[in-house]
mmCIF file as gemmi writes it, N, C-alpha and C atoms, coordinates in Angstrom:
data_model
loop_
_atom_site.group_PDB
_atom_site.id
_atom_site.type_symbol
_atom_site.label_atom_id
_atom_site.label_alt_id
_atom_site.label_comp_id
_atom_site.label_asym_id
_atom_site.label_entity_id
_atom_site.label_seq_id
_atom_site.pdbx_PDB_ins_code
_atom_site.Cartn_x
_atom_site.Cartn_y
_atom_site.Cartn_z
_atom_site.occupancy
_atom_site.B_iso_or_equiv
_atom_site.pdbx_formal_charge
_atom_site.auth_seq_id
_atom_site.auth_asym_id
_atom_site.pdbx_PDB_model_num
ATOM 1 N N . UNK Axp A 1 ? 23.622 -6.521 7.767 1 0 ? 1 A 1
ATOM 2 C CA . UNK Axp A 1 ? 23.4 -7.713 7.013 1 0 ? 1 A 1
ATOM 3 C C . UNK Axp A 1 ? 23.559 -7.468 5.522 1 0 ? 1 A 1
ATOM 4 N N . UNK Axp A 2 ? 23.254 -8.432 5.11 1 0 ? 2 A 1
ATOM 5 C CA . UNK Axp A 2 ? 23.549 -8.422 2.94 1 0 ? 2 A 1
ATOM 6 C C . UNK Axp A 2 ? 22.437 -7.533 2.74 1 0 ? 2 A 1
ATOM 7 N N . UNK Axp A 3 ? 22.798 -6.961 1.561 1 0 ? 3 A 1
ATOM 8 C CA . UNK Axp A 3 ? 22.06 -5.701 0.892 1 0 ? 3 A 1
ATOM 9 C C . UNK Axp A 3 ? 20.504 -6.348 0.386 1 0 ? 3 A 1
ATOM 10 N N . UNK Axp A 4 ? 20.204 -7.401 0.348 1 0 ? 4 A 1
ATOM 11 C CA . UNK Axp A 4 ? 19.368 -8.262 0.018 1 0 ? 4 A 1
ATOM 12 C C . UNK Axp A 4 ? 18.473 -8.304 1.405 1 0 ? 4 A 1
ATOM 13 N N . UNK Axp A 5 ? 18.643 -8.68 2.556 1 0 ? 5 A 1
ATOM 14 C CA . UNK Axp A 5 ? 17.843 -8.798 3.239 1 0 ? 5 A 1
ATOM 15 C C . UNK Axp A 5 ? 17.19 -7.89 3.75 1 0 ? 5 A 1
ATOM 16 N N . UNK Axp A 6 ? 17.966 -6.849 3.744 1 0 ? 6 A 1
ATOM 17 C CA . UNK Axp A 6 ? 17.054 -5.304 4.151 1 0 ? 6 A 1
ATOM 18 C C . UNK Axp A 6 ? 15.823 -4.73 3.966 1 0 ? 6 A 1
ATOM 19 N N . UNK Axp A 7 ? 15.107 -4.594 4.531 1 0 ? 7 A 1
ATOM 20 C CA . UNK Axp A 7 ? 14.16 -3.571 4.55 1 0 ? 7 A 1
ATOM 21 C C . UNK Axp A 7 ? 14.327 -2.314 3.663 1 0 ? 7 A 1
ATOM 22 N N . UNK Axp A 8 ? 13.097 -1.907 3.046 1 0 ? 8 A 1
ATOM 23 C CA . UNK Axp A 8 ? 13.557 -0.786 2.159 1 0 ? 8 A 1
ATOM 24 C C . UNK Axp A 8 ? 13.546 0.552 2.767 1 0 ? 8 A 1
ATOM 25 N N . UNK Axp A 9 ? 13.067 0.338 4.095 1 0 ? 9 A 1
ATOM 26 C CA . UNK Axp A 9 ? 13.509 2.295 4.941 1 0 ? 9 A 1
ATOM 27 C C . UNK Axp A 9 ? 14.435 1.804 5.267 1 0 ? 9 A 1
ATOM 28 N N . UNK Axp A 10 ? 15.452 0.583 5.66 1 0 ? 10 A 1
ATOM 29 C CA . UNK Axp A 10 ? 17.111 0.489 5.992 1 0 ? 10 A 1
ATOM 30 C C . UNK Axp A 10 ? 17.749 0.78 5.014 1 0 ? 10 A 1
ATOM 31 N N . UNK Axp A 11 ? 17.693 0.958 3.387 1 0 ? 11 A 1
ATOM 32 C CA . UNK Axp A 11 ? 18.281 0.929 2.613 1 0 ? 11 A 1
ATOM 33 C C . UNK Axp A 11 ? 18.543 2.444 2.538 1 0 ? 11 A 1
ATOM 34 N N . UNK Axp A 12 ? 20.221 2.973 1.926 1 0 ? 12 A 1
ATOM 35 C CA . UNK Axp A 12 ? 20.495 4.271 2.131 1 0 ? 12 A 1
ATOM 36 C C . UNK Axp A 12 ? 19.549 4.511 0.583 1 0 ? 12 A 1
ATOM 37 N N . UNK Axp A 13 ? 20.348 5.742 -0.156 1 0 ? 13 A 1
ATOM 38 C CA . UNK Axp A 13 ? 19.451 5.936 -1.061 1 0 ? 13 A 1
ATOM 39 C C . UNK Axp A 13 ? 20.543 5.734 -2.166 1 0 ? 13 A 1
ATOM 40 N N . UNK Axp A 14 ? 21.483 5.972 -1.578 1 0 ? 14 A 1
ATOM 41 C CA . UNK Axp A 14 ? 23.292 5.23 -2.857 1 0 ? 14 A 1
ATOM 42 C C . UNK Axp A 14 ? 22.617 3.8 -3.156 1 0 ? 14 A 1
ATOM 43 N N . UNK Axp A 15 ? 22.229 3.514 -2.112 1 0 ? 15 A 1
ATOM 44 C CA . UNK Axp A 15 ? 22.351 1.912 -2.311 1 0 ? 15 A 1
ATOM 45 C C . UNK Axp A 15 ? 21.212 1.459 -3.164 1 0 ? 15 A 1
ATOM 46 N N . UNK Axp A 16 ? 20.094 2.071 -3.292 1 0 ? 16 A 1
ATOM 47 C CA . UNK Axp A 16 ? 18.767 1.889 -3.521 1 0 ? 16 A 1
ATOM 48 C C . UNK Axp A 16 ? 18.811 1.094 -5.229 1 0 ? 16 A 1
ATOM 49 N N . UNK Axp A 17 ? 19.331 0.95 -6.067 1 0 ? 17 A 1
ATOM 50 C CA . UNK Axp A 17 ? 19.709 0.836 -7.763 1 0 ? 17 A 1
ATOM 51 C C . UNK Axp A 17 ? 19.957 -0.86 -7.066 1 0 ? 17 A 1
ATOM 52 N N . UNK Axp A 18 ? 20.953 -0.737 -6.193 1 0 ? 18 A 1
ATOM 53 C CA . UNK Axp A 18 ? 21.253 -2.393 -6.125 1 0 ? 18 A 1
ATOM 54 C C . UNK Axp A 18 ? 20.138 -3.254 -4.984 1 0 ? 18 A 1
ATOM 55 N N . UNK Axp A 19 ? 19.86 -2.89 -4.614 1 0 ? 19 A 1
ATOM 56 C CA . UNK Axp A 19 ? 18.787 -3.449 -3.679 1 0 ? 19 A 1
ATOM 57 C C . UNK Axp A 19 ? 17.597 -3.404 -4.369 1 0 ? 19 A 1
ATOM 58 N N . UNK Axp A 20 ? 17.091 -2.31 -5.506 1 0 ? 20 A 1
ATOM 59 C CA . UNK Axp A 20 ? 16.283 -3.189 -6.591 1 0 ? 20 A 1
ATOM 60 C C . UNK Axp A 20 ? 16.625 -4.282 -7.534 1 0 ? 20 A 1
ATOM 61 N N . UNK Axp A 21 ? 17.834 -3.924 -7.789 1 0 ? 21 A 1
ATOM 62 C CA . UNK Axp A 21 ? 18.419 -5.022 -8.599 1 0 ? 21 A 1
ATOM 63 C C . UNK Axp A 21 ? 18.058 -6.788 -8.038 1 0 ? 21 A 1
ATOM 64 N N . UNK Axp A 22 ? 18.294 -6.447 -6.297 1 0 ? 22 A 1
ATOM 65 C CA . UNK Axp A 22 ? 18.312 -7.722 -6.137 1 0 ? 22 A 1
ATOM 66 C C . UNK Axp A 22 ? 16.984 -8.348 -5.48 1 0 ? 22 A 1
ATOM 67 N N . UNK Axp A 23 ? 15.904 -7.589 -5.825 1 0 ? 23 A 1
ATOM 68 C CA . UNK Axp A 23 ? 14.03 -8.029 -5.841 1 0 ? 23 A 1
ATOM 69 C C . UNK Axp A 23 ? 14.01 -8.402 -6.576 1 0 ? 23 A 1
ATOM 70 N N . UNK Axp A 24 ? 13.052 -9.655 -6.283 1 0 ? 24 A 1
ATOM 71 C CA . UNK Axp A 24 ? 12.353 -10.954 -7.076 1 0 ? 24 A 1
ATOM 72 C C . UNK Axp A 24 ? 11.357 -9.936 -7.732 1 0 ? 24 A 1
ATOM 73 N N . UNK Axp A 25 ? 11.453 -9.759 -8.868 1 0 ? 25 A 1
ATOM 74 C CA . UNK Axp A 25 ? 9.958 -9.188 -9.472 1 0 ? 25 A 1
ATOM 75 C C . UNK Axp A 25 ? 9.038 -10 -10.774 1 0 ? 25 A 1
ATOM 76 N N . UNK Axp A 26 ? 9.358 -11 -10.167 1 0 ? 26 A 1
ATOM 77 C CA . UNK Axp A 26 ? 8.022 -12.047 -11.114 1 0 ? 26 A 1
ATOM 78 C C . UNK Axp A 26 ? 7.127 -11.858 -10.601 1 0 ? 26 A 1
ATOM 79 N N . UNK Axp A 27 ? 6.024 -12.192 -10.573 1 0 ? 27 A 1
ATOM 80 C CA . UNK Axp A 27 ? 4.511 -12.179 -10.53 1 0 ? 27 A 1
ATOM 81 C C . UNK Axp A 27 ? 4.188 -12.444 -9.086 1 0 ? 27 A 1
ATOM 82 N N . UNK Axp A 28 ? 5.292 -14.276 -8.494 1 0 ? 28 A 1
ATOM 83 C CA . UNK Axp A 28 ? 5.159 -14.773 -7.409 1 0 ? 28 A 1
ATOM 84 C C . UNK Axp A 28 ? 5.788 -14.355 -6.281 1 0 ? 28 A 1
ATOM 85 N N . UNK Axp A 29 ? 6.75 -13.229 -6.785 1 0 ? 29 A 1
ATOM 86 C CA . UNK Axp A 29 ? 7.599 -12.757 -5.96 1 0 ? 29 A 1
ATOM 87 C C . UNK Axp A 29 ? 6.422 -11.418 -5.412 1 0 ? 29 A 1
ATOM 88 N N . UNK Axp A 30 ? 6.164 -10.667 -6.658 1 0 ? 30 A 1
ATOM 89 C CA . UNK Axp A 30 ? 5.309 -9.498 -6.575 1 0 ? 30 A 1
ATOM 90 C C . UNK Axp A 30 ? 3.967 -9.486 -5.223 1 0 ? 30 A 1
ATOM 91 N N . UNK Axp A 31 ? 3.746 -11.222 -5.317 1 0 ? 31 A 1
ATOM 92 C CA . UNK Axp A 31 ? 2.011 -11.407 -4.947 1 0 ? 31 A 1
ATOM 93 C C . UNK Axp A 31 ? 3.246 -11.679 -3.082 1 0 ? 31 A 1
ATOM 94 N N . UNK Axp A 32 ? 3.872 -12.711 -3.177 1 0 ? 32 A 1
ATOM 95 C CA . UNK Axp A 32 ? 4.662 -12.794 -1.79 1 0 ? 32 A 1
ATOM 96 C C . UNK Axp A 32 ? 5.049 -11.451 -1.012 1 0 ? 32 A 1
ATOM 97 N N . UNK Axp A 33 ? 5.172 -10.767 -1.567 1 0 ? 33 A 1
ATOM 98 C CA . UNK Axp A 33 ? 5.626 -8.771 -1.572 1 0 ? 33 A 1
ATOM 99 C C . UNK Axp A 33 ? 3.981 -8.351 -1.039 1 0 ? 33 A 1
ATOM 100 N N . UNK Axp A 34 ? 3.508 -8.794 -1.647 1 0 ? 34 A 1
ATOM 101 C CA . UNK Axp A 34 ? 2.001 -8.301 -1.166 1 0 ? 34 A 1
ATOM 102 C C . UNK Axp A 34 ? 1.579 -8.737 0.238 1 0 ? 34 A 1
ATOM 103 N N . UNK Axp A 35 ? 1.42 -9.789 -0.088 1 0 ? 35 A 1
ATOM 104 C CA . UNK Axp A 35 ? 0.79 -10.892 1.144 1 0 ? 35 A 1
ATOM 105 C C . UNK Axp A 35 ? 2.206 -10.47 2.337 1 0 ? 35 A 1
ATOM 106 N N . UNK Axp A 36 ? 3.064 -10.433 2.546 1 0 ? 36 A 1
ATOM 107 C CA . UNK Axp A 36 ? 4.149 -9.959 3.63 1 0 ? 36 A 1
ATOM 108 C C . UNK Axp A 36 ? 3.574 -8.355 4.144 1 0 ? 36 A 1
ATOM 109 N N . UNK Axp A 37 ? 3.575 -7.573 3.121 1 0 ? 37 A 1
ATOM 110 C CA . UNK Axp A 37 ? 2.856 -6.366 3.706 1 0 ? 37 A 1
ATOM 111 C C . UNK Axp A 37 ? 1.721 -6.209 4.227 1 0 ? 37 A 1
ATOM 112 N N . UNK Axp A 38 ? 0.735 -7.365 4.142 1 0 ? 38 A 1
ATOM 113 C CA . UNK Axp A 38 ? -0.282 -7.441 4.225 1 0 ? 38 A 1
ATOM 114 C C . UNK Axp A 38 ? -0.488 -7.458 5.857 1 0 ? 38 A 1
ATOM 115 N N . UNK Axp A 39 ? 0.279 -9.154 5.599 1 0 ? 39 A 1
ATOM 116 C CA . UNK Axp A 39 ? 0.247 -9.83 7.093 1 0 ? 39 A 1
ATOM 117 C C . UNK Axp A 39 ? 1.185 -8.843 8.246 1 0 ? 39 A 1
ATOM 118 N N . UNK Axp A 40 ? 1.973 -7.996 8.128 1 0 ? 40 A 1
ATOM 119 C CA . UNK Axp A 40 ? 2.312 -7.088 8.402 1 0 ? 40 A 1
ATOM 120 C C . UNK Axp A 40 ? 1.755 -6.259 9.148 1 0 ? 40 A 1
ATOM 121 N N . UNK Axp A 41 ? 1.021 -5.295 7.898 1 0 ? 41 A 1
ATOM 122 C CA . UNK Axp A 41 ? -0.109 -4.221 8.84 1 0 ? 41 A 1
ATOM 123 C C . UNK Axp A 41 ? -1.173 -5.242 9.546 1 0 ? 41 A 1
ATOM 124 N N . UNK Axp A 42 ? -1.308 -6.112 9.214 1 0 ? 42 A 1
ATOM 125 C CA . UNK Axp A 42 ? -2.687 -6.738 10.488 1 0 ? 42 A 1
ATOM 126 C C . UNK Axp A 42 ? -2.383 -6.875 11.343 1 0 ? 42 A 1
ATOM 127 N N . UNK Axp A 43 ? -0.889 -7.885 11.539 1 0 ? 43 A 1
ATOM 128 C CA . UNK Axp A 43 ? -0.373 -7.952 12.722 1 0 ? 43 A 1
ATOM 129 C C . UNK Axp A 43 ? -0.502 -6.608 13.512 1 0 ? 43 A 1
ATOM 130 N N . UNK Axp A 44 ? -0.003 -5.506 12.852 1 0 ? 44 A 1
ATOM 131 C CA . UNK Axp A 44 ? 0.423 -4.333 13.779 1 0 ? 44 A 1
ATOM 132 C C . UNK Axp A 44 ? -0.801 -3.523 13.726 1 0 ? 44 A 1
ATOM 133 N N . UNK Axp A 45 ? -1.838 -3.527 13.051 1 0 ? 45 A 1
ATOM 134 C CA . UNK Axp A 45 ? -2.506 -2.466 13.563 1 0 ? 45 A 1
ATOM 135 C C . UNK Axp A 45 ? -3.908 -3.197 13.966 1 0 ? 45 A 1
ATOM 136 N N . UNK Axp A 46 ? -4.783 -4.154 13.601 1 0 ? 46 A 1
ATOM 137 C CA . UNK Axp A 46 ? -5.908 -4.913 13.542 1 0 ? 46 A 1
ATOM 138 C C . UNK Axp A 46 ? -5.922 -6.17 14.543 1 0 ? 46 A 1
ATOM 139 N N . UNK Axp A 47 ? -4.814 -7.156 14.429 1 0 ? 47 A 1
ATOM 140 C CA . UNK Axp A 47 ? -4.653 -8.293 15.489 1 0 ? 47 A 1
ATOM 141 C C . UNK Axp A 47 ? -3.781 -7.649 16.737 1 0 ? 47 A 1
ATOM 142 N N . UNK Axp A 48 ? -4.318 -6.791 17.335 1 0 ? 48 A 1
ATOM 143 C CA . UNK Axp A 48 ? -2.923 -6.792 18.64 1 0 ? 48 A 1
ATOM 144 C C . UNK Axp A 48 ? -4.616 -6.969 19.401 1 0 ? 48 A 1
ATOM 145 N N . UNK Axp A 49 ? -3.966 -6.95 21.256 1 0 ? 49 A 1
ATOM 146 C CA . UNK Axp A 49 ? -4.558 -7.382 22.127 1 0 ? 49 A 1
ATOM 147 C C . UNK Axp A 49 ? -5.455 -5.826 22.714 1 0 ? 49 A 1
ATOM 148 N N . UNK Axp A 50 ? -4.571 -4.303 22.752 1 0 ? 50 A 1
ATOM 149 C CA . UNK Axp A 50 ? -5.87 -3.551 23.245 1 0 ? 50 A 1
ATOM 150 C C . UNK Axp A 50 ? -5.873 -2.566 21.918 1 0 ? 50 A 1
ATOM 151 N N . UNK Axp A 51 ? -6.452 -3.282 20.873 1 0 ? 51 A 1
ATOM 152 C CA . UNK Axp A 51 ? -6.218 -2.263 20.084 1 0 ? 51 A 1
ATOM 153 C C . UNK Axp A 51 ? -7.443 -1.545 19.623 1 0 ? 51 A 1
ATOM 154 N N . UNK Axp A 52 ? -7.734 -0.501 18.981 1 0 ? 52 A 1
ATOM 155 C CA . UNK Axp A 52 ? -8.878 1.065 18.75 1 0 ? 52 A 1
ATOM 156 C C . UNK Axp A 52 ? -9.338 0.484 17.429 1 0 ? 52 A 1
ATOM 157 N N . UNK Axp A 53 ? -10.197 1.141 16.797 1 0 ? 53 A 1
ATOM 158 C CA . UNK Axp A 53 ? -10.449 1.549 15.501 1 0 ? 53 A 1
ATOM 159 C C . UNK Axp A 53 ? -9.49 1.943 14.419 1 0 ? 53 A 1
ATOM 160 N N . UNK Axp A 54 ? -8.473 2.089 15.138 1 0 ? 54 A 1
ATOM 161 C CA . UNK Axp A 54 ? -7.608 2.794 13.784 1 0 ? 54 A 1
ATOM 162 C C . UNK Axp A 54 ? -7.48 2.208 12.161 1 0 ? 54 A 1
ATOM 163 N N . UNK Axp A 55 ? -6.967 0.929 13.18 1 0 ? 55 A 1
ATOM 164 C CA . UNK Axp A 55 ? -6.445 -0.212 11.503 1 0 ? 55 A 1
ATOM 165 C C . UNK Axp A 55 ? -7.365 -0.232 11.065 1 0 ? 55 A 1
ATOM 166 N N . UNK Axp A 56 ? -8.681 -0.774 11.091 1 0 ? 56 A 1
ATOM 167 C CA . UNK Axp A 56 ? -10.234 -0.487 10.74 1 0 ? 56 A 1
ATOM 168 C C . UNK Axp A 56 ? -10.481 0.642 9.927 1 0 ? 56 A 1
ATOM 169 N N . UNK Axp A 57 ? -10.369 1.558 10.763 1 0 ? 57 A 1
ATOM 170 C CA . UNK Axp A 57 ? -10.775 3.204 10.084 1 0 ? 57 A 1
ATOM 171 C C . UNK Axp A 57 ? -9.67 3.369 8.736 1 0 ? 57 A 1
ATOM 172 N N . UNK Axp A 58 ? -7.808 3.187 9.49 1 0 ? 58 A 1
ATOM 173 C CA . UNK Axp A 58 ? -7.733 3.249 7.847 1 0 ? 58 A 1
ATOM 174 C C . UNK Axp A 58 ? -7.651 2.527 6.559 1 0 ? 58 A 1
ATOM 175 N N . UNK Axp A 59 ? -7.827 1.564 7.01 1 0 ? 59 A 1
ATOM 176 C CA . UNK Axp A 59 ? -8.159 0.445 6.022 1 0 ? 59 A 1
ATOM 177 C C . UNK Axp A 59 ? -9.923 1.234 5.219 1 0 ? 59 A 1
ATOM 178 N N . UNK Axp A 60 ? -10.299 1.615 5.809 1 0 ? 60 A 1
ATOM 179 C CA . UNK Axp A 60 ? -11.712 2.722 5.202 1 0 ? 60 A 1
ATOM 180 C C . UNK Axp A 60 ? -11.405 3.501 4.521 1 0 ? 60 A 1
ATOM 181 N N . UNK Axp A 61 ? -11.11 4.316 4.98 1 0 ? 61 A 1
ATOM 182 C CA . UNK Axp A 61 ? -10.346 5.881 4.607 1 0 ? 61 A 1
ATOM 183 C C . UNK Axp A 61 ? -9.202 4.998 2.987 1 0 ? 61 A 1
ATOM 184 N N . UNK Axp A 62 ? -8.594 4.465 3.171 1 0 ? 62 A 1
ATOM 185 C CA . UNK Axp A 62 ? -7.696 3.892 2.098 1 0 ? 62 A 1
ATOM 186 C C . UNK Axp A 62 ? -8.663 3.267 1.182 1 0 ? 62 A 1
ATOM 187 N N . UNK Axp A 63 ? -9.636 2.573 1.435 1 0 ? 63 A 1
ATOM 188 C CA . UNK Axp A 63 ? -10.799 2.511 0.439 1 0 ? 63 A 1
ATOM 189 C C . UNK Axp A 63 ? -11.476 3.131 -0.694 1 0 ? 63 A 1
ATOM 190 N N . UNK Axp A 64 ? -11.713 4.51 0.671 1 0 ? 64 A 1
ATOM 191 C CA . UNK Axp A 64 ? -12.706 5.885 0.1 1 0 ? 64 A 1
ATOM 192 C C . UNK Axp A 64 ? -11.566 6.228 -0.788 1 0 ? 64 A 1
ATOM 193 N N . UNK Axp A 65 ? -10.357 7.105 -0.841 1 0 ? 65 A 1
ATOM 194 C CA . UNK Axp A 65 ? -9.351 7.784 -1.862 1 0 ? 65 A 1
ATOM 195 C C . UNK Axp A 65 ? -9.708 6.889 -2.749 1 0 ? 65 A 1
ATOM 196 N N . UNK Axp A 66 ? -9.32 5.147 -2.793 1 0 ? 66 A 1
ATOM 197 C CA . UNK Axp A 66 ? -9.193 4.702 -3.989 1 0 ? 66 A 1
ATOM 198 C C . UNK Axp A 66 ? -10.107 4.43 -4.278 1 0 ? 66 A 1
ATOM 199 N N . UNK Axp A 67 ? -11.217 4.854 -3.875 1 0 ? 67 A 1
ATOM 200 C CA . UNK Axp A 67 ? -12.72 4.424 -5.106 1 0 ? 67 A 1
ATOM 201 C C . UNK Axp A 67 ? -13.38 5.951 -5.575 1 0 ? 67 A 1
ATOM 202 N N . UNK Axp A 68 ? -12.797 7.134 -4.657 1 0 ? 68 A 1
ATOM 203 C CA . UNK Axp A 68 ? -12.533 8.207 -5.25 1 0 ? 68 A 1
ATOM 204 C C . UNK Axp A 68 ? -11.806 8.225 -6.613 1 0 ? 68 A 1
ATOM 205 N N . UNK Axp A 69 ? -10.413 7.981 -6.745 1 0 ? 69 A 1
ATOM 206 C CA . UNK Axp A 69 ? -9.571 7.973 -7.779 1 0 ? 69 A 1
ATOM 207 C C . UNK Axp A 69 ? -9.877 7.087 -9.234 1 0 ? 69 A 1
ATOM 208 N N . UNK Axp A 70 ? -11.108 6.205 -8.544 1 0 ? 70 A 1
ATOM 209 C CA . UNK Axp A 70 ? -11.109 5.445 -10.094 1 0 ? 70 A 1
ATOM 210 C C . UNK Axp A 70 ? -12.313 5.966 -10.459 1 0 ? 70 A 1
ATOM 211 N N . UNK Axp A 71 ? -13.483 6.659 -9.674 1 0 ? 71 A 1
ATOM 212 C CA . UNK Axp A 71 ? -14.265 8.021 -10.033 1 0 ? 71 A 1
ATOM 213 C C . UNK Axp A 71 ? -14.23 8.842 -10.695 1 0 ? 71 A 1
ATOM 214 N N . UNK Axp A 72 ? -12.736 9.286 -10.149 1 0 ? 72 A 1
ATOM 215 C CA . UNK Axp A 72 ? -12.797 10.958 -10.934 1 0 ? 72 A 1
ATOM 216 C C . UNK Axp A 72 ? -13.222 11.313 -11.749 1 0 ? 72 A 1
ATOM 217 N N . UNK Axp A 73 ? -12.84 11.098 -12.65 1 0 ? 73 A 1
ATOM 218 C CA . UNK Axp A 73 ? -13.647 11.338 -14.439 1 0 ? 73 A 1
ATOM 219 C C . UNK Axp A 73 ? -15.376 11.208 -14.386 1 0 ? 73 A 1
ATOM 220 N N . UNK Axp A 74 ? -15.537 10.189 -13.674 1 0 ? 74 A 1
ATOM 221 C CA . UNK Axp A 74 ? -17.099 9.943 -13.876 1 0 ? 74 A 1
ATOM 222 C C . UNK Axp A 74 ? -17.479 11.276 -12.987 1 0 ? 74 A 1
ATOM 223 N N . UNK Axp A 75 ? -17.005 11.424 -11.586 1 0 ? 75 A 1
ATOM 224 C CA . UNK Axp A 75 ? -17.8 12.325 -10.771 1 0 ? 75 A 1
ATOM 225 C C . UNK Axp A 75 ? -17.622 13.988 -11.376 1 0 ? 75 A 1
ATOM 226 N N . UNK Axp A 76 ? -15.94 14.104 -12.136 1 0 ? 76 A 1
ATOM 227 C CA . UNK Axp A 76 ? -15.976 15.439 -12.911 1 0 ? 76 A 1
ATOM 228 C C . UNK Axp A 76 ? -16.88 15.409 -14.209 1 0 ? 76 A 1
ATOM 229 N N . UNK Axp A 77 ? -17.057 14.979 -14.822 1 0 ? 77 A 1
ATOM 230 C CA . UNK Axp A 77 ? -18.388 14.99 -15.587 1 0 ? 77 A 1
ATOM 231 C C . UNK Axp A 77 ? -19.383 15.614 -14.975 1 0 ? 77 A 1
ATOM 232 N N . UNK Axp A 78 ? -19.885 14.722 -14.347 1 0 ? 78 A 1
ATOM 233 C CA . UNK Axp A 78 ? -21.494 15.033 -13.232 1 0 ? 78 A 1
ATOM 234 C C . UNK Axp A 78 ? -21.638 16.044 -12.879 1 0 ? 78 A 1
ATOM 235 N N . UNK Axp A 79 ? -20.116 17.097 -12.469 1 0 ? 79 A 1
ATOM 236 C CA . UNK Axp A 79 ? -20.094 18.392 -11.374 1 0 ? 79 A 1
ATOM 237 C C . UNK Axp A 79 ? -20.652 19.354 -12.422 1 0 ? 79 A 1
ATOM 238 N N . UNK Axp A 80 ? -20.103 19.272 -13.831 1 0 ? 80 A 1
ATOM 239 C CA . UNK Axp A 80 ? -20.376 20.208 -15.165 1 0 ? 80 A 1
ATOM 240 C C . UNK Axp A 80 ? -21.949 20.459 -15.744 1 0 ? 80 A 1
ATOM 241 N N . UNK Axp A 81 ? -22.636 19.26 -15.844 1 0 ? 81 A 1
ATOM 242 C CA . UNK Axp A 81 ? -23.321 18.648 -16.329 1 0 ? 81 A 1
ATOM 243 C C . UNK Axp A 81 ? -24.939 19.773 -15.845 1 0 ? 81 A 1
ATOM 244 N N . UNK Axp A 82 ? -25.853 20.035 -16.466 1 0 ? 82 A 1
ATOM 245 C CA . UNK Axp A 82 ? -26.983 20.806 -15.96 1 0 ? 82 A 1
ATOM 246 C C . UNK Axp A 82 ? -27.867 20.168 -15.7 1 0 ? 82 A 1
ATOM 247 N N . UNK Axp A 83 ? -29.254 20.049 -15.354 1 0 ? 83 A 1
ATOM 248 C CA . UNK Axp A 83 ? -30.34 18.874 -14.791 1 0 ? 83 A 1
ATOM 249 C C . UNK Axp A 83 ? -31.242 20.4 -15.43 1 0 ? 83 A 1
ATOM 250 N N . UNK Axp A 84 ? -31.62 20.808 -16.265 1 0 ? 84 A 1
ATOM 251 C CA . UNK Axp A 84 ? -32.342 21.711 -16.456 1 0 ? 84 A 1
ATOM 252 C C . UNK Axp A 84 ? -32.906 22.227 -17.793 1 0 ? 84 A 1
C-alpha cells in the first residue's frame, strides 16, 4: 500500500525520512496517535475473552519505571543524605 498508510514496523528503514515526512504532527494528530495506541493495547492485551493479568501487570510495572524516573533525583539525594 502508499507509504502513508503503513505501520511503522512495516516501514523499511530507507524509507523511514519519508514516512515521517508524511505524519500529521499537530497536537490533534499527536493526541489521535495516542488514543489509536491506546485503544490498541486494550484491545489486545486487557479486553480479550480468556485473558491473565498480564495487560494489568504491565500497565503496573510501566507505571512503577515511570514514577521511578521522575524520582530519581529526589530518591538519589535521600540514598547520600545521613539521619545522624
Amino acid at each position: 500500500g502508499p507509504l502513508s498508510e503503513r505501520r511503522l514496523m512495516d516501514v523499511r528503514l530507507g524509507e523511514l525520512p519519508a514516512w515521517l515526512a508524511t505524519c500529521d504532527l499537530s497536537p490533534q494528530g499527536l493526541l489521535g496517535g495516542v488514543r489509536k495506541a491506546w485503544s490498541s493495547y486494550y484491545d489486545k492485551y486487557i479486553n480479550v475473552k480468556r485473558g491473565g493479568p498480564a495487560g494489568i501487570s504491565m500497565l503496573l510495572a510501566g507505571y512503577c519505571l515511570l514514577s521511578y524516573g521522575w524520582n530519581y533525583q529526589h530518591i538519589k539525594c535521600h540514598r547520600w543524605r545521613k539521619y545522624h
